[in-house]
C-alpha positions as CSV (number, residue, x, y, z in Angstrom):
1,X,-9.6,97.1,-107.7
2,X,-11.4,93.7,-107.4
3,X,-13.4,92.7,-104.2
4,X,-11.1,91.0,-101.9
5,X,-13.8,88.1,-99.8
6,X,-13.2,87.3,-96.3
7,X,-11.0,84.0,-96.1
8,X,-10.7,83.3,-92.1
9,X,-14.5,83.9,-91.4
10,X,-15.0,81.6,-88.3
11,X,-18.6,81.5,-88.2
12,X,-19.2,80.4,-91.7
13,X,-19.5,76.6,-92.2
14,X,-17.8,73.9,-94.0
15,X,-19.4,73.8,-96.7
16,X,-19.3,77.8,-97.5
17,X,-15.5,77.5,-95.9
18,X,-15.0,75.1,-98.9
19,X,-16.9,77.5,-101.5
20,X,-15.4,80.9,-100.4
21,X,-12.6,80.7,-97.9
22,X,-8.6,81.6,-99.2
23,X,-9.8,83.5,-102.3
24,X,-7.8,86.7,-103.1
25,X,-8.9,88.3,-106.3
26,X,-6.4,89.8,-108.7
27,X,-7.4,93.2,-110.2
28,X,-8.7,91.4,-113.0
29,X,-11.5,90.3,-111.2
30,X,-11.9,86.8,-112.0
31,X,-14.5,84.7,-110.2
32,X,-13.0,81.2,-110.4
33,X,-9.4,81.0,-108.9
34,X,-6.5,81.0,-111.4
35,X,-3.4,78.9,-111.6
36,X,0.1,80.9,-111.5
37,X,1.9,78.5,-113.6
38,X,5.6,80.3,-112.8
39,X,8.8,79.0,-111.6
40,X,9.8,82.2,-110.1
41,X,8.4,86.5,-109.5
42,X,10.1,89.3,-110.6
43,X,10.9,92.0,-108.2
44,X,10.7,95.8,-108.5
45,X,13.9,96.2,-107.0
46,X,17.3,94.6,-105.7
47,X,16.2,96.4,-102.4
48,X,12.6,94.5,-102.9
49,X,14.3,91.0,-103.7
50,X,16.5,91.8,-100.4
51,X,13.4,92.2,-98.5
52,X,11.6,89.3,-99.6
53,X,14.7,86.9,-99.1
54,X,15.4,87.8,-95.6
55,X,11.7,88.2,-94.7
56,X,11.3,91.9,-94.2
57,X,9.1,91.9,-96.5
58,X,5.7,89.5,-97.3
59,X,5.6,88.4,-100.7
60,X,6.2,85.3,-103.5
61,X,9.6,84.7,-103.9
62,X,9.6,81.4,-105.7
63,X,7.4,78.5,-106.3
64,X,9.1,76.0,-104.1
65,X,8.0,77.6,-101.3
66,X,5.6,80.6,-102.2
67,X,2.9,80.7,-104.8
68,X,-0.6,82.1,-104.7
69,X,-2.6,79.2,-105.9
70,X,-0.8,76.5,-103.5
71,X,-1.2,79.5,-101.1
72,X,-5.1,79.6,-101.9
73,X,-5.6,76.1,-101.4
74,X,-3.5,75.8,-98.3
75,X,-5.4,79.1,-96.9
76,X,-8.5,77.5,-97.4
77,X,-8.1,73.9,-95.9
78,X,-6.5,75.8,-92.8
79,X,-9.9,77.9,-92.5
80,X,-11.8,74.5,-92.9
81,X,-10.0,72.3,-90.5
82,X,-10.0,75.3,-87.6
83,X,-6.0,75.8,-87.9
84,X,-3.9,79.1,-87.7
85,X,-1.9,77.7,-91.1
86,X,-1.1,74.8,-93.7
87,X,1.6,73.9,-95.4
88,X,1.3,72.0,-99.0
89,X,3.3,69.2,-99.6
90,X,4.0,66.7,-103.1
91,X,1.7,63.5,-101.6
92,X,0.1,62.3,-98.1
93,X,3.9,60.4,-97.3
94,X,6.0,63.7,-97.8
95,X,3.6,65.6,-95.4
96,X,3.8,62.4,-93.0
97,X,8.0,62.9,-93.6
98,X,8.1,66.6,-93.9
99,X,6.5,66.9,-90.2
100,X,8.9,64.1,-89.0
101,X,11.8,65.8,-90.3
102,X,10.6,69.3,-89.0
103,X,9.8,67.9,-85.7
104,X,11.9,64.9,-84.5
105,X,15.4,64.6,-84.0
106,X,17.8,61.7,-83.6
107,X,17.2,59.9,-80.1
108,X,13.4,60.9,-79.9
109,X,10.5,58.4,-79.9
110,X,7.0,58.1,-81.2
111,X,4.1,56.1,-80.2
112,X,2.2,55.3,-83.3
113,X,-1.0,53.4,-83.4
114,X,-0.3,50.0,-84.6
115,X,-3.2,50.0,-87.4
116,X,-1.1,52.8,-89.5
117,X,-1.4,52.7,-93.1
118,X,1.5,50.4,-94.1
119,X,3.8,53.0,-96.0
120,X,3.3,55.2,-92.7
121,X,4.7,52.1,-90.5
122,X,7.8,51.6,-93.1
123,X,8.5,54.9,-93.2
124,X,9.1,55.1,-89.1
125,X,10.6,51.5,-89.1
126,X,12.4,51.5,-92.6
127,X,13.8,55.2,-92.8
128,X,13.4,57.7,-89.6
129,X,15.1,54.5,-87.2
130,X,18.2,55.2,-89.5
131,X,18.4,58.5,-88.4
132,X,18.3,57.4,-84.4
133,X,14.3,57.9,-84.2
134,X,12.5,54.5,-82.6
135,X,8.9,54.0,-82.4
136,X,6.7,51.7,-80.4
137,X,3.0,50.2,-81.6
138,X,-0.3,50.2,-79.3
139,X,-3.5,49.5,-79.9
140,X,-5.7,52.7,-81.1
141,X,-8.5,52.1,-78.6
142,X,-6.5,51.1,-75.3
143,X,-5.5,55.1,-73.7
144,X,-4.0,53.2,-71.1
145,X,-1.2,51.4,-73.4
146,X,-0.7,54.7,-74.9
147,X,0.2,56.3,-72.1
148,X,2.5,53.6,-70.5
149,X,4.5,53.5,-74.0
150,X,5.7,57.0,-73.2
151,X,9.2,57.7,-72.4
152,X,11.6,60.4,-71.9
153,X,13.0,60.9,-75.4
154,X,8.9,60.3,-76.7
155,X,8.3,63.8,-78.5
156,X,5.0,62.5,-81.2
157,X,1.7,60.4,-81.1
158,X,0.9,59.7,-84.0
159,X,-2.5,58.0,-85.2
160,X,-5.1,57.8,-88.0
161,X,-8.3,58.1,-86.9
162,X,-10.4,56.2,-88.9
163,X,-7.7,53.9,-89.3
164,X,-6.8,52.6,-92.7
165,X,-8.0,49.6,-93.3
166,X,-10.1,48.5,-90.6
167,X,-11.8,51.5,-89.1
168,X,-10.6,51.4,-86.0
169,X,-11.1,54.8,-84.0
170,X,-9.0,56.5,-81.6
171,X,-10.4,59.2,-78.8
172,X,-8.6,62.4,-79.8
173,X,-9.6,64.0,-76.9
174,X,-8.2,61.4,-74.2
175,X,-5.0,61.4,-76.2
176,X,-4.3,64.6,-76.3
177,X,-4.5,65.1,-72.3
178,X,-2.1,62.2,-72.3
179,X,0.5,64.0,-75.2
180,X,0.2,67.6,-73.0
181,X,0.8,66.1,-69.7
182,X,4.2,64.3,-71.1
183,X,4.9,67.4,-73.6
184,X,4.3,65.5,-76.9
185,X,2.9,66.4,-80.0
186,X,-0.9,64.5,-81.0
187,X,-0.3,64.7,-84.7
188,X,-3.6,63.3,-86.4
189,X,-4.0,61.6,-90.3
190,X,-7.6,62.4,-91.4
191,X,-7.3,61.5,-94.4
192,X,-10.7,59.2,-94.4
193,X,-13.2,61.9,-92.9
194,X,-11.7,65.2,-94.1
195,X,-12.9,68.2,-92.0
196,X,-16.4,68.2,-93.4
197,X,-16.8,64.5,-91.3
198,X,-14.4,65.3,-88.6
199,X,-12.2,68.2,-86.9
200,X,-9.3,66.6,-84.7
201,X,-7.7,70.2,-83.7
202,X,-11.5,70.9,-81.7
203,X,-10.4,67.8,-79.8
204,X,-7.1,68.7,-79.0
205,X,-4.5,67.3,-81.6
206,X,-2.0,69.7,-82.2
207,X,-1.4,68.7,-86.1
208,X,-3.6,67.4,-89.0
209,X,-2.0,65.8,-92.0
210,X,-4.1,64.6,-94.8
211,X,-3.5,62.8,-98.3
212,X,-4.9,65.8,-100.3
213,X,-5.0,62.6,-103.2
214,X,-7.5,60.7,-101.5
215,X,-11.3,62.5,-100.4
216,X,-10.2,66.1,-100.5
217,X,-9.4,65.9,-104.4
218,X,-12.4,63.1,-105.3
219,X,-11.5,62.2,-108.2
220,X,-8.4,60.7,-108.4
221,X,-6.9,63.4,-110.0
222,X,-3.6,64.3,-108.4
223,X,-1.1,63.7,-105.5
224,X,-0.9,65.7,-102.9
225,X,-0.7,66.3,-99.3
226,X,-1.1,69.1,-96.5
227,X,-0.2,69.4,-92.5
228,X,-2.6,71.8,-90.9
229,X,-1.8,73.2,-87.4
230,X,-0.2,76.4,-85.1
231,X,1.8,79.1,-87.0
232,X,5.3,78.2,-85.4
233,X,5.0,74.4,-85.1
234,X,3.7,74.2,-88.9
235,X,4.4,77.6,-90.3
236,X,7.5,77.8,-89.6
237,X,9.3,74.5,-88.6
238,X,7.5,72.6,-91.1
239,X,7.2,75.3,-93.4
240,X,11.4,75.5,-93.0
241,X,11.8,71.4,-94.0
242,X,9.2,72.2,-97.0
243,X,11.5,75.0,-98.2
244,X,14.8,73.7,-98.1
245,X,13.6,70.0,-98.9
246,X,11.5,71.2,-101.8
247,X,8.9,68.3,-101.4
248,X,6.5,70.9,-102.5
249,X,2.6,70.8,-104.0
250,X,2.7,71.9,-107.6
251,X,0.7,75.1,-109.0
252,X,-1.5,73.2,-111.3
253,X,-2.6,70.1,-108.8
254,X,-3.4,73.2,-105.8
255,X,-6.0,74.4,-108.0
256,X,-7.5,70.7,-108.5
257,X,-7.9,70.4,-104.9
258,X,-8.6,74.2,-104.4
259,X,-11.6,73.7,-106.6
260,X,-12.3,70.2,-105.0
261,X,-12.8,71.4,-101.4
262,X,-15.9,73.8,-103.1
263,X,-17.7,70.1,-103.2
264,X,-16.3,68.4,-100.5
265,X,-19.2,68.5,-97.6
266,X,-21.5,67.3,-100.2
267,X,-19.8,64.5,-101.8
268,X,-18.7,63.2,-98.1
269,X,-22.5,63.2,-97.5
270,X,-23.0,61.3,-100.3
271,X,-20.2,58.8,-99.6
272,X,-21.3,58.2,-95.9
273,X,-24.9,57.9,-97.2
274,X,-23.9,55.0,-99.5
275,X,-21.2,53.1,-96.9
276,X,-24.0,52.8,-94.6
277,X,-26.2,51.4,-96.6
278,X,-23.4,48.5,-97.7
279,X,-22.0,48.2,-94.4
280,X,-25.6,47.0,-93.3
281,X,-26.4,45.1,-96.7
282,X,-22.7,42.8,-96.1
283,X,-23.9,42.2,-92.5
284,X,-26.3,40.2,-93.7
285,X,-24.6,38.4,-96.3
286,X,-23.6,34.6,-96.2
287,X,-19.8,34.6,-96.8
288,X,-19.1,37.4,-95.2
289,X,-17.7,36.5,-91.8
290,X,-17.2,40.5,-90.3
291,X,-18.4,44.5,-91.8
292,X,-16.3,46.9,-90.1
293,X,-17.9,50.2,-90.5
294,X,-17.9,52.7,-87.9
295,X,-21.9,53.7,-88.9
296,X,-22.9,50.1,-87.9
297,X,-24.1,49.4,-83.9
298,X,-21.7,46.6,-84.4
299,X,-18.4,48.8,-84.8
300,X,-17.2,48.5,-80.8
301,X,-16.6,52.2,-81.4
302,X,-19.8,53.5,-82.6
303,X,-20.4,55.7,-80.1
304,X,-17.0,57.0,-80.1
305,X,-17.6,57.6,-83.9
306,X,-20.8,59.4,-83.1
307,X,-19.0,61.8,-80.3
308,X,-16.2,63.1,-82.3
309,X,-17.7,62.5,-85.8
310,X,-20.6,64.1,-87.7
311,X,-20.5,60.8,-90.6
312,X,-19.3,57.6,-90.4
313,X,-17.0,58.1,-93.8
314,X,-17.1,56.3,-97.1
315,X,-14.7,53.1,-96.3
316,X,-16.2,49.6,-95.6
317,X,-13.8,46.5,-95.0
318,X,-15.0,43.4,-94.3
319,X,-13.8,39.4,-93.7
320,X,-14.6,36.9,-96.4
321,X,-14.9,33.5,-95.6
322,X,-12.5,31.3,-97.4
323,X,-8.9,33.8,-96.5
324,X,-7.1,34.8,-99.4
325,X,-8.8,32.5,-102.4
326,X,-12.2,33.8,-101.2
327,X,-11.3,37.8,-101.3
328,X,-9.8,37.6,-104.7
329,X,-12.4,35.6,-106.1
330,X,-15.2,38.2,-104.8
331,X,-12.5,40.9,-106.1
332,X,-12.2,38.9,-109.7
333,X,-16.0,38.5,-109.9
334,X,-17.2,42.5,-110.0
335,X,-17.5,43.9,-113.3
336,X,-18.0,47.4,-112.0
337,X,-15.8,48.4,-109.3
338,X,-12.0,49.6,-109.9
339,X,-9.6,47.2,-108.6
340,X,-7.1,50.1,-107.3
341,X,-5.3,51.0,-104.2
342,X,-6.3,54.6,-103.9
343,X,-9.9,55.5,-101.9
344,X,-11.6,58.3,-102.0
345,X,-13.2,58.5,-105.5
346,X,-16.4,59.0,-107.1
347,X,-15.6,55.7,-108.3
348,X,-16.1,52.5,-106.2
349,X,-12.8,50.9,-105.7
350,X,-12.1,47.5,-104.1
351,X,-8.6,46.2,-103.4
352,X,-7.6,43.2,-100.8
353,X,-5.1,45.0,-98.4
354,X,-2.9,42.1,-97.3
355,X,-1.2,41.6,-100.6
356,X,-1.4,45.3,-101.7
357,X,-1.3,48.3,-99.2
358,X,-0.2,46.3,-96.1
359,X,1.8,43.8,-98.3
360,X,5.1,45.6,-97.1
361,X,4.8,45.1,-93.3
362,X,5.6,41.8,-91.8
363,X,2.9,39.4,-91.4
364,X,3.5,39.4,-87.8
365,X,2.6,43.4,-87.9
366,X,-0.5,42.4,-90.2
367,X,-1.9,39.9,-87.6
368,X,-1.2,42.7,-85.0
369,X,-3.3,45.1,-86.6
370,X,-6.1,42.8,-87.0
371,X,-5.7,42.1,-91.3
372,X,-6.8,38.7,-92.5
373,X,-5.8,37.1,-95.6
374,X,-9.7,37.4,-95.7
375,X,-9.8,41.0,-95.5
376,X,-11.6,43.6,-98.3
377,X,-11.5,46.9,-98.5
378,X,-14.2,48.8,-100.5
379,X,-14.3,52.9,-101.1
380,X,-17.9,53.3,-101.8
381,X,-18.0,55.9,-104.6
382,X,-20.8,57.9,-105.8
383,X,-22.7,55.5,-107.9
384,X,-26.0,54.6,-107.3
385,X,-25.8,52.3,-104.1
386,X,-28.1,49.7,-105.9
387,X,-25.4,49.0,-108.9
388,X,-22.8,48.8,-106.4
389,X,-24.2,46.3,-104.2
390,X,-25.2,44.4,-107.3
391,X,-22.1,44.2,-108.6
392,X,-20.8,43.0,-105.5
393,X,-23.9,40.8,-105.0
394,X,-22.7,38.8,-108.1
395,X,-19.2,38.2,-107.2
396,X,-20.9,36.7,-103.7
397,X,-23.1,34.6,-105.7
């Protein structure tokens, strides 16, 4: 019988968390993880199927809901972020909407910071307000607003932390004493720092969710998502929603992030190492009017960033003077960077958020959140810093 390693070992660190954690060997012994590419398992016996159906027994039942590579990957991102379980979901949105679902019923209320990614706000304001669930805006950074936009029926808090695309930070910890005292759920997106950069559930957030498509993958591989948290909350409400909903992470794109989180602390570095040498390069750029990077002294959150944080993350936005016709033409002068909506790639990606990712909120909800016609939004990549910033460099020129 193969070695089976340790997979909940809290005193290892990220970085070995990512290498070693959620691995179960087969008797075959293999080394690298394999994919079970099967719809269904076969039992030994009707009395065995019984067992596994009604939950007697443990055991894969079918791949909807139970299969050892999603399991593997989900096993390991729960050891990494410091929760008791995870469930896998199909993309970053179905994890935002399988947690809703799981969690919310008609008549309840969230308070959602109002710098959301924009398929997050039309998700609450488009879809869950059909179903009788509101939702009021505040600012990230003002605790007190947050906690006079509670109500009765308010059952969620929801926030990203960086905030997609402007940076802005939110203090987990002061939130969560305000969600506990009024019996609410802190559910947290962290999808820009991943839990190499950042741990919300050490700060009190009762849920993580995270677009497995953006940092944790790397390489703009594959779609997927994941909510992280306690083992009734996620394990079995959400897990419930995931498998009678069927919104679930396929075999073959759980082993493309399993094998993604081995090199996750070290390409965050990287990232973070690159961003802050941009962030400060813009700031001193003619034509750029504001860098909003948590890493700079600038950022009005810096040491917020540095509290809760251990990197500043690989996302840089800034103003460019001249609104709209002055963003696309620095955008339509770089020869190198990808002009794509996704983030969180070894390559550098640039896109103007206005008319793409936040095209579909009003504009009233864009000038709430603080996005310019101006604004840019760069995912610094792993390319050497000095071809990026000339390729930038040019399009300023």
């Amino acid at each position: 019988m193969a070695k089976i390693a340790n997979t909940d070992n809290p005193n290892w660190g990220t970085a070995t968390q990512g290498v070693r954690a959620g691995v179960e060997r087969s008797a075959l012994g293999e080394h690298s993880e394999p994919i079970f590419a099967t719809s269904s398992f076969v039992f030994e016996s009707a009395e065995q199927a019984a067992a596994r159906f009604s939950g007697d027994e443990p055991g894969n039942i079918y791949s909807r809901f139970t299969n050892p590579t999603v399991d593997a990957f989900c096993r390991r991102l729960a050891v990494m972020e410091g929760g008791e379980t995870c469930v896998a979901t199909a993309s970053g949105m179905s994890a935002i909407l399988s947690t809703c679902l799981a969690l919310l019923s008609a008549g309840d209320h969230i308070v959602a910071a109002h710098t959301l990614f924009g398929s997050t706000i039309g998700l609450f304001n488009n879809h869950l307000s059909r179903f009788g669930i509101s939702t009021s805006y505040v600012a990230p950074d003002n605790v007190d607003a947050w906690a006079a936009a509670i109500t009765p029926n308010t059952r969620m808090l929801f926030v990203e932390t960086p905030s997609n695309p402007l940076t802005e930070l939110v203090d987990i910890e002061a939130l969560s004493k305000i969600a506990k005292a009024n019996n609410c759920l802190l559910v947290v997106d962290n999808c820009f720092l991943t839990p190499a950069l950042q741990k919300p559930l050490d700060f009190g957030a009762d849920i993580v969710i995270h677009s497995a498509t953006k940092f944790l993958d790397g390489q703009g591989r594959c779609l997927g998502g994941a909510i992280i948290g306690d083992k009734e909350t996620v394990g079995e409400k959400v897990f419930g929603i995931l498998r009678s909903g069927g919104a679930t992470m396929s075999p073959f794109n759980a082993w493309v992030f399993l094998k993604a989180l081995e090199t996750l602390e070290v390409r965050m570095q990287a990232h973070c190492q690159r961003a802050q040498i941009l962030a400060e390069w813009l700031e001193g750029q003619a034509g750029i009017e504001r860098v909003y990077f948590p890493g700079l002294t600038s950022h009005p959150q810096h040491e917020l960033a540095k509290r809760q944080q251990t990197g500043f993350g690989g996302i840089v936005s800034f103003d460019v003077a001249g609104g709209r016709e002055g963003a696309w033409k620095l955008i339509n002068s770089t020869k190198m960077l990808s002009i794509t909506a996704n983030l969180g790639d070894t390559r550098t990606t640039i896109v103007h958020p206005p008319t793409t990712t936040h095209s579909r909120i009003s504009a009233e909800e864009r000038a709430r959140a603080g996005i310019g016609d101006g604004l840019v939004r760069v995912s610094v990549g792993l390319e050497n810093i000095e071809d990026i910033i000339a390729d930038l460099e040019s399009g300023l020129a």
